[in-house]
C-alpha positions as semicolon CSV with decimal commas, in nm:
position;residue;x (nm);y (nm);z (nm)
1;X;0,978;0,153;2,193
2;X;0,817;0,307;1,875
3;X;0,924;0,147;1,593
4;X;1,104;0,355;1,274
5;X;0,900;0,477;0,977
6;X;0,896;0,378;0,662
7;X;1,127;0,597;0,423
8;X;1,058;0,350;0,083
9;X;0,928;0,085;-0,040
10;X;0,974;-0,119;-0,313
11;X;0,795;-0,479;-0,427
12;X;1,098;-0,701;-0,535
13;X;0,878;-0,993;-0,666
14;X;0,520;-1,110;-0,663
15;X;0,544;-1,157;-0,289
16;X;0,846;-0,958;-0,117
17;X;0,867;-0,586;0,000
18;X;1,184;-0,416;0,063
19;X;1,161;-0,154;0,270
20;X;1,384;0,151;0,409
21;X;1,335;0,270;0,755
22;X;1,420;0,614;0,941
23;X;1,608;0,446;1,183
24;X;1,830;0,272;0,823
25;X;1,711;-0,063;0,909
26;X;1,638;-0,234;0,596
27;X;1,443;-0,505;0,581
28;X;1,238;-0,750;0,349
29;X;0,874;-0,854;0,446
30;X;0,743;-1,153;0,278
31;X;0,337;-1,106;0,232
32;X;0,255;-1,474;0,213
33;X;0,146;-1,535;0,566
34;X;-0,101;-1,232;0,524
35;X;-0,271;-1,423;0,239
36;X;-0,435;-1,644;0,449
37;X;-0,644;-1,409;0,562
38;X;-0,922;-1,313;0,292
39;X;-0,901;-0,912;0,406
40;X;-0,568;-0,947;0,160
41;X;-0,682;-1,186;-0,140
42;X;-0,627;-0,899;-0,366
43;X;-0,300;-0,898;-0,294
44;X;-0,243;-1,180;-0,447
45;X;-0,239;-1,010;-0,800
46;X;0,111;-0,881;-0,848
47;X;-0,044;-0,591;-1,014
48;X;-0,231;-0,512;-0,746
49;X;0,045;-0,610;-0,500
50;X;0,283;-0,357;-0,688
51;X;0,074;-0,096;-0,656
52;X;0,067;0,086;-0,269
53;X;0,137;0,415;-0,134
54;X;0,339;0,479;0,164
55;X;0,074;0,662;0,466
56;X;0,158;0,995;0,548
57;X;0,430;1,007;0,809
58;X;0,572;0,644;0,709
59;X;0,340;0,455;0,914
60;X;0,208;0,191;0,662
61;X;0,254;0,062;0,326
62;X;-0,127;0,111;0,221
63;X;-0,353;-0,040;-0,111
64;X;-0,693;0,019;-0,052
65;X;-0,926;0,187;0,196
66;X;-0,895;-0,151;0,387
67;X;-0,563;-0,306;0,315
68;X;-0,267;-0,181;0,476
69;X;0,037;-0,303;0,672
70;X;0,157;-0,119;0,955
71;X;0,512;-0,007;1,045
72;X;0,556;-0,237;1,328
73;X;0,397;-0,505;1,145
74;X;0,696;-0,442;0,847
75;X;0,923;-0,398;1,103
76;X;0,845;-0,649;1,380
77;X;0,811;-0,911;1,131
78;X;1,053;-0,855;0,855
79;X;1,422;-0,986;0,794
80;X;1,675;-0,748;0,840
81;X;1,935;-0,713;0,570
82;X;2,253;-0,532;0,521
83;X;2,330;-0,259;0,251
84;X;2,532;-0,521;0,056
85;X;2,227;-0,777;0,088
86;X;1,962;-0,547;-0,023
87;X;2,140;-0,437;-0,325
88;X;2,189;-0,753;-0,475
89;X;1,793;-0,845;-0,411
90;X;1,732;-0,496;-0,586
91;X;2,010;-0,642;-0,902
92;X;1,801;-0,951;-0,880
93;X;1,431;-0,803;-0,902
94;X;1,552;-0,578;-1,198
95;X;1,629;-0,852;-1,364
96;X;1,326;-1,008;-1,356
């Protein structure tokens, strides 16, 4: 099975995505795990962190030339949340 592509994005903290599939799954990736790995140390800035582009086609959230995160890897690995649960992170991160 394929999975969805990525309709939006949005960084709800220093360390959370929310993100908007084609198939309206919505779900929140947390980037921590990736920081182990030195390839994303940069994303450790929230600036930098804030600051992506969705691919062409929806099939990764991408920073650089050589950081990206796939749509299966989003999707795969992210929690699902419901409409209701999703607004109230987005109430939450505008309030920050």
């Amino acid at each position: 099975m394929k999975p969805p592509r990525i309709i939006s994005a949005q960084a709800i903290d220093d360390r959370t995505l929310l993100i908007n599939f084609s198939n309206q799954d919505i779900r929140k990736y947390d980037i921590s795990k990736l920081l182990e790995n030195p390839l994303f140390s940069l994303l450790k800035t929230p600036q930098f962190f804030k600051n992506f582009k969705i691919e062409a086609g929806g099939y990764a959230l991408v920073w650089t030339e050589d950081i990206d995160i796939s749509e299966y890897e989003l999707w795969k690995n992210g929690d699902p949340l419901t409409q209701e649960e999703m607004n109230h992170d987005l109430e939450w991160s505008s309030n920050i």
